[in-house]
C-alpha positions as CSV (number, residue, x, y, z in Angstrom):
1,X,-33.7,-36.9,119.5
2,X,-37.6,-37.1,120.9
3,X,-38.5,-35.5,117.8
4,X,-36.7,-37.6,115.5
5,X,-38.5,-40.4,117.0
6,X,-42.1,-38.6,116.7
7,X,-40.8,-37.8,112.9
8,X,-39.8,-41.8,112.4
9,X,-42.9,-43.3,114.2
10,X,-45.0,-41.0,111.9
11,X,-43.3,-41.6,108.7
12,X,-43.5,-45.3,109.7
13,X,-47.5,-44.9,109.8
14,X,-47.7,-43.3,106.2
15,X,-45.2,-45.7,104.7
16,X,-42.2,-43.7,104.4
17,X,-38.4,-43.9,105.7
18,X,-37.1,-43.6,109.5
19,X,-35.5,-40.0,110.6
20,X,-32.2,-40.5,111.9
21,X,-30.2,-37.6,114.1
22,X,-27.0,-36.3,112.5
23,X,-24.8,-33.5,115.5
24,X,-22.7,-32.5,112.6
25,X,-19.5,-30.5,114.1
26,X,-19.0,-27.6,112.7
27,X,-15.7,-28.0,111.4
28,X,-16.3,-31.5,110.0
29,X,-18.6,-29.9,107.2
30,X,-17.2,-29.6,103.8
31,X,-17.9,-29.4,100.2
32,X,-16.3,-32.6,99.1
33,X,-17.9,-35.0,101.7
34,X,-21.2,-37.0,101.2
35,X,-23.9,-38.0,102.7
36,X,-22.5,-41.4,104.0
37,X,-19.4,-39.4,105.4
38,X,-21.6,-37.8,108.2
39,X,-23.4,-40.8,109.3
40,X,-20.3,-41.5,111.5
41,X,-22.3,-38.7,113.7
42,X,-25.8,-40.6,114.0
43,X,-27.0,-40.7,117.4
44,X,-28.5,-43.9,118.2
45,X,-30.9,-44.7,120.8
């Protein structure tokens, strides 16, 4: 997560969008799911 917040305080610098963290589990990846479905995993600080 440290370096997701490096990444976001960067991108924030040069104008572009925040990092977020995404633990996907394994078994919860799958061909028919999008984006949006996984952001249920986003680790917030």
């Amino acid at each position: 997560m440290r370096w997701c917040k490096h990444a976001s305080d960067h991108a924030a610098n040069v104008g572009s969008k925040p990092w977020k963290y995404l633990p996907v589990p394994h078994d919860e990846i799958n061909e028919s799911k999008r984006l949006a479905d996984y952001l249920r995993f986003e680790v917030k600080e």
